[in-house]
N, C-alpha and C positions, 0 to 999 in steps of 0.2 A: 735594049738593056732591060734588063728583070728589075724589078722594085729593090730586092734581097741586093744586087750589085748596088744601086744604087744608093739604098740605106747605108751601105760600110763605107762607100766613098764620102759621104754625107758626116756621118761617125768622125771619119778622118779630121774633112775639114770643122769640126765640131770642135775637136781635141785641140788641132791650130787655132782658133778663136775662144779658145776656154769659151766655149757657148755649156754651160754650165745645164742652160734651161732646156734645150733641145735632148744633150745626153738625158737630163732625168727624166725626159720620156721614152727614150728609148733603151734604156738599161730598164731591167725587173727590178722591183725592191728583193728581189732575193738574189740579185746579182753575186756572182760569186768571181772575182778575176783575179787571175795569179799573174804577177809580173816577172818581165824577164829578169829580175833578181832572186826570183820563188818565190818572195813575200807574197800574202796570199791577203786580199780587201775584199771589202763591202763597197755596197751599191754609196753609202755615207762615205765610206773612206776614200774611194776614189773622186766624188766628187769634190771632196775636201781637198785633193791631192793638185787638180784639174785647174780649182781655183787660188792656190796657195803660189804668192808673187815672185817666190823662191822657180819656181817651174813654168818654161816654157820653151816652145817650140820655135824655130827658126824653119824648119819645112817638115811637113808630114804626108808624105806620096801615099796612096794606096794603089797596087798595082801586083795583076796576076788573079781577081780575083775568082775562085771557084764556090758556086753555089750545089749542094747538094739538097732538093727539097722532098718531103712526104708530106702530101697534106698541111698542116699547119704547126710543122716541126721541120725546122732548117741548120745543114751544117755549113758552114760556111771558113774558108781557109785563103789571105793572101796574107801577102807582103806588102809589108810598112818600113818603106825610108825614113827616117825620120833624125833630124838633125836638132838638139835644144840643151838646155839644162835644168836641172833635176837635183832641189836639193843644195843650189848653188853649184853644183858641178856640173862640166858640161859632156854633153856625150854624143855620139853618132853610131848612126848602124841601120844594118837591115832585122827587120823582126820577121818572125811568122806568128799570124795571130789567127787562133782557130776559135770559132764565137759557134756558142749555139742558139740556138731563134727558135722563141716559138709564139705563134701566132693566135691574140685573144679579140675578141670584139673587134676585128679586123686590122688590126695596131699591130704590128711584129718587136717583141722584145728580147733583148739579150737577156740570156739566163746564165750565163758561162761563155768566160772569155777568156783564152790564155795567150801569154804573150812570151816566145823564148826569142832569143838571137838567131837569125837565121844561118 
């Protein structure tokens, strides 16, 4: 298994442990990510969202996933099960979530992440 699979399943279980500190190294501070509602956050807004007591997760699968790399620029594309509430409400579904990566001083960060209903 490639680093790149390895970091999104890693992601996943991040998102399930609200691991707050893990994501803010691997998101860019110019993170840009749209959620599968189209509201569209920052690298600050999603961690706030990540950590806020109102939202969590009951299970978050990552599964399918495809790595596209050049050099140290990566597209990467799976599928997220993912069962929680959000908001106080709760919700289930599958997503696709298309992240783009690109690779500095040997650290791979997400620059762009989207997230629609699959």
């Amino acid at each position: 298994m490639d680093e790149l699979t390895i970091l999104n399943e890693d992601i996943a279980k991040a998102e399930y442990n609200r691991d707050e500190g893990f994501l803010d190294k691997v998101l860019s501070d110019s993170l840009v990510f749209k959620r599968a509602d189209d509201s569209v956050v920052d690298k600050k807004q999603y961690l706030a969202g990540l950590t806020n007591p109102e939202n969590k997760y009951d299970y978050v699968i990552p599964q399918e996933i495809k790595v596209t790399q050049n050099g140290d620029i990566a597209f990467v594309s799976l599928l997220v099960y993912a069962k929680g509430t959000r908001g106080g409400k709760e919700f289930i579904g599958t997503f696709r979530n298309q992240r783009v990566f690109m690779k500095k001083d040997g650290d791979w960060r997400c620059h762009i992440w989207v997230n629609s209903r699959a």
